[in-house]
C-alpha positions as CSV (number, residue, x, y, z in Angstrom):
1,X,133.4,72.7,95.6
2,X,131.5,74.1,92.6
3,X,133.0,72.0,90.1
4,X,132.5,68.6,92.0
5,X,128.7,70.1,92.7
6,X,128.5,70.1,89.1
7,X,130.3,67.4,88.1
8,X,127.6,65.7,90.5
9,X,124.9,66.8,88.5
10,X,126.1,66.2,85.2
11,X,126.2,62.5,86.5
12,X,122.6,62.6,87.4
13,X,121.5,64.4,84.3
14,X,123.5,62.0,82.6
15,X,122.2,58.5,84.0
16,X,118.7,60.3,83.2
17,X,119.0,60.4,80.0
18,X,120.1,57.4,79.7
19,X,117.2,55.9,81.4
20,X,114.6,58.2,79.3
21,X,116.6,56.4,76.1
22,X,114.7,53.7,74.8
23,X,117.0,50.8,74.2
24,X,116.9,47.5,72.2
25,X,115.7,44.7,74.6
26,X,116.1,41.1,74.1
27,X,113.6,38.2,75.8
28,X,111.8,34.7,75.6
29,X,108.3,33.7,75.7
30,X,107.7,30.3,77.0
31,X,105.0,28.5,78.4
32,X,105.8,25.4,80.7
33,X,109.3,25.9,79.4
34,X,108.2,25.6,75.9
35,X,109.8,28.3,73.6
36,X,106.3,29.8,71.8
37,X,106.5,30.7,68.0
38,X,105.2,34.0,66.6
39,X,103.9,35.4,69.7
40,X,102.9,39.5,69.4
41,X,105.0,41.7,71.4
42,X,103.7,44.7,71.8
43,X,105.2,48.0,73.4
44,X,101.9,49.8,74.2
45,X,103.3,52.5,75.2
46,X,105.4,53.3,72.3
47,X,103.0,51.8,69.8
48,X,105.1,49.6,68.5
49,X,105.6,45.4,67.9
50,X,107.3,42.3,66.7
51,X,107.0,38.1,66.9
52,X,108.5,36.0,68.4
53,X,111.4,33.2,66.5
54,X,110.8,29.4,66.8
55,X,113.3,29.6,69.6
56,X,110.5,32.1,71.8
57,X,113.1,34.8,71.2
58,X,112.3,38.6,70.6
59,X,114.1,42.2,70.7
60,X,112.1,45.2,70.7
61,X,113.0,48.4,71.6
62,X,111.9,50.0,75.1
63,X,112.3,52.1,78.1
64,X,112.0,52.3,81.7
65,X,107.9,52.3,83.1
66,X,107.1,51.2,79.4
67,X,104.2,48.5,78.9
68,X,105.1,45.1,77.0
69,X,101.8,43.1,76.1
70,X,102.6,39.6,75.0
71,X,99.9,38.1,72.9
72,X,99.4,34.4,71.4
73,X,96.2,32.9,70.0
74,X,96.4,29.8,72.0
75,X,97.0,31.7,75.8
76,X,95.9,34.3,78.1
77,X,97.6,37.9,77.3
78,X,100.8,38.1,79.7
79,X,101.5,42.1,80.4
80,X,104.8,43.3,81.8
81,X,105.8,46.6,83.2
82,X,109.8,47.3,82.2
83,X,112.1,48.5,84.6
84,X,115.4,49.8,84.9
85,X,116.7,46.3,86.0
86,X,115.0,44.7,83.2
87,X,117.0,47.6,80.5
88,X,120.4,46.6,82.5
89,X,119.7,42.7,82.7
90,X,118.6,42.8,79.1
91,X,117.5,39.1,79.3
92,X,113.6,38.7,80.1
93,X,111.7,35.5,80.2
94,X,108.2,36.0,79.9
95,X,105.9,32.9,81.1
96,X,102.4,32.9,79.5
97,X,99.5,30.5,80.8
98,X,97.7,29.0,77.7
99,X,94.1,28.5,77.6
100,X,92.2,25.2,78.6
101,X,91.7,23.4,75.5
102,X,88.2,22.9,74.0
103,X,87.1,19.4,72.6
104,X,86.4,19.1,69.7
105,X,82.7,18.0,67.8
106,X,82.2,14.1,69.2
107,X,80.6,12.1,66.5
108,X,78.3,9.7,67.4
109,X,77.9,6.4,65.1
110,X,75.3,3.8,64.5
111,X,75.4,0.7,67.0
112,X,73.4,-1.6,66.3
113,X,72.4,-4.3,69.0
114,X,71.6,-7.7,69.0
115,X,67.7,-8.6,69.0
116,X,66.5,-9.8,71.6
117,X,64.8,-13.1,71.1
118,X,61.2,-14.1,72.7
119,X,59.2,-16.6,72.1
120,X,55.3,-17.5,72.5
121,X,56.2,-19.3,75.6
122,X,57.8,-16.8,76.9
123,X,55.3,-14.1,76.5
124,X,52.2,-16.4,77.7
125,X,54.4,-17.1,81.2
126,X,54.7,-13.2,81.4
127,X,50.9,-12.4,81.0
128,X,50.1,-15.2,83.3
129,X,52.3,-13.7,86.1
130,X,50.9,-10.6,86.0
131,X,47.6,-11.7,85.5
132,X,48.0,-13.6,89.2
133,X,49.3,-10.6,90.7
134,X,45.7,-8.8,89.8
135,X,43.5,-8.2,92.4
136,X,41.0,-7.7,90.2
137,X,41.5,-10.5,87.7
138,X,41.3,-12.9,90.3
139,X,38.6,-11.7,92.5
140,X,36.8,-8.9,91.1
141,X,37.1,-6.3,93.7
142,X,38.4,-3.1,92.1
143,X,42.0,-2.4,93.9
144,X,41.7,1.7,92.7
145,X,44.4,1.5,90.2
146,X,43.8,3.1,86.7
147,X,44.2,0.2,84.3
148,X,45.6,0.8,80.9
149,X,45.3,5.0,81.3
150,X,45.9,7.6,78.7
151,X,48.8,9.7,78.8
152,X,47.2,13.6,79.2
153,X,49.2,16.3,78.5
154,X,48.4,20.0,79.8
155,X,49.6,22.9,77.9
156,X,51.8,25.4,79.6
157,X,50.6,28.2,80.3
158,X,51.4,31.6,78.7
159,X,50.7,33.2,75.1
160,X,51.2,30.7,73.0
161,X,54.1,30.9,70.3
162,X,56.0,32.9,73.2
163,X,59.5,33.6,71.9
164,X,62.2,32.8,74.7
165,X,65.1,35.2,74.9
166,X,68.5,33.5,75.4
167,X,71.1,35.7,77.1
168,X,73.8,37.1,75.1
169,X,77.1,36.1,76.5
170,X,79.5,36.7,73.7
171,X,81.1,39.3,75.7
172,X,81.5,37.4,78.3
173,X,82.9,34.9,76.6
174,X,85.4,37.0,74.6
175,X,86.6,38.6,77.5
176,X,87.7,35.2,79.9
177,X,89.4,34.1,75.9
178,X,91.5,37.3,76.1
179,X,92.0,37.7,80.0
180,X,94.2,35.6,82.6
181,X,92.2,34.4,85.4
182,X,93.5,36.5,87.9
183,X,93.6,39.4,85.4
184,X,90.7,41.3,87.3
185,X,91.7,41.1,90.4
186,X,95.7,41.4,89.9
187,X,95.4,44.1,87.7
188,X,92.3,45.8,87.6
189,X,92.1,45.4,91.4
190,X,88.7,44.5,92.0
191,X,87.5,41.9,94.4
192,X,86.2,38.2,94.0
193,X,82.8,39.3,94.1
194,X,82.9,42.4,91.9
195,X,84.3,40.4,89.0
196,X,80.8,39.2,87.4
197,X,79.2,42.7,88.3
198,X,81.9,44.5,86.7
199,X,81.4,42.7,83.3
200,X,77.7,43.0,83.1
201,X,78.7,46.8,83.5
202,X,80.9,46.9,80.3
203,X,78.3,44.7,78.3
204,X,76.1,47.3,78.9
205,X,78.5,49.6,77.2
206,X,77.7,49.8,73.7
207,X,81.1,50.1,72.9
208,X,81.3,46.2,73.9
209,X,79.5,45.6,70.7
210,X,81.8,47.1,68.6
211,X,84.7,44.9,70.0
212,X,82.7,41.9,69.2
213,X,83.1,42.8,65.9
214,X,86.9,43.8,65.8
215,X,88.3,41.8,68.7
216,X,92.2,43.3,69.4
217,X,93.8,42.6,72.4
218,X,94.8,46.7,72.6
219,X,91.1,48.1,71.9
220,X,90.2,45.4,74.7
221,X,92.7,46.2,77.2
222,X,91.9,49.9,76.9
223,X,88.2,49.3,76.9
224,X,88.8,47.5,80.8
225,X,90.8,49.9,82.3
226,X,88.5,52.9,81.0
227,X,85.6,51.1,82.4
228,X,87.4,50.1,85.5
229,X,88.1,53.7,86.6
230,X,84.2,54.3,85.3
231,X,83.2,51.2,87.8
232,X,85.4,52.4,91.0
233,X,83.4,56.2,90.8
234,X,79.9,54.4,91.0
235,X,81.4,52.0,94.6
């Protein structure tokens, strides 16, 4: 009895080691069943990456509960939690969304048109038809309208040479280039609504500014989930 009781727990101690282990783990990245080229992997929680081949193909090593962060210039972030059936199965495939694609600068050229040809004849018909639509050309009595008025302009009001501040959204706008769509809500776990009030509370951050300046997809992610447990203590 002892030494099957023991034999039992050697097994378990065993298999738990195993599953502590980190092991070498081989993948894809593709988007829209596209093999993606030198795409960052990245173990965050062993602090430790690689690139994808021109086949979308990567090994890196890994363990159970680890965080893989898949990162390419032209789509959102992609972040995958490893499990023990991932270690065993040893074949992922990692789909990554890419980002909408910007247009570029449209140049506009010269077009010139045709001119347009009047004559004197032409012009005199025009001034006689208006003429004969004149009340008071024809009879004399005033019909009220302002004939041949100035355009007036009024100044706005306000102190003049007023600067006008124009809101600074580079934040905003580095954040939806980094982030999924359904990144806030999928994995920061906020609601529809809370997603605009949540950013304006890490712009306020001074920290914000300093990603600005360095953006990494790491110092980013940590930034969100710091603020995020920041933002859930204030609700």
């Amino acid at each position: 009895m002892k030494a099957r009781l023991l034999t039992t727990i050697s097994f378990f101690t065993y298999q738990l080691s195993i599953s502590q282990t980190e092991k070498l783990i081989n993948g894809k990245v593709l988007s829209e069943n596209i093999p993606l080229n030198k795409v960052e992997v990245i173990n965050k929680t062993a602090k430790i990456s690689t690139k994808t081949n021109e086949l979308g193909e990567f090994s890196i090593l890994a363990k159970a509960h680890d965080s893989l962060i898949f990162f390419y210039k032209d789509s959102f972030f992609s972040r995958l939690k490893i499990s023990q059936e991932n270690i065993n199965q040893n074949n992922l495939i990692v789909n990554t969304v890419l980002k909408p694609e910007e247009l570029k600068e449209v140049v506009i050229t010269k077009v010139e048109f045709d001119k347009v040809k009047v004559n004197a004849d032409d012009v005199a018909d025009i001034l006689i038809d208006k003429n004969v639509k004149n009340l008071f050309w024809n009879t004399g009595v005033s019909d009220n309208t302002i004939r041949e008025a100035l355009r007036v302009s009024f100044p706005l009001k306000g102190k003049p040479n007023k600067k006008i501040e124009v809101a600074d959204d580079r934040f905003k706008k580095l954040i939806m280039a980094y982030c999924p769509p359904d990144f806030f809500i999928k994995n920061l776990k906020l609601k529809p609504e809370e997603k605009e009030l949540f950013i304006d509370f890490c712009d306020s951050d001074p920290k914000s500014k300093t990603l600005l300046e360095n953006p990494n997809v790491l110092a980013i992610m940590d930034f969100l989930y710091a603020k995020n447990e920041e933002f859930k203590m204030l609700k």
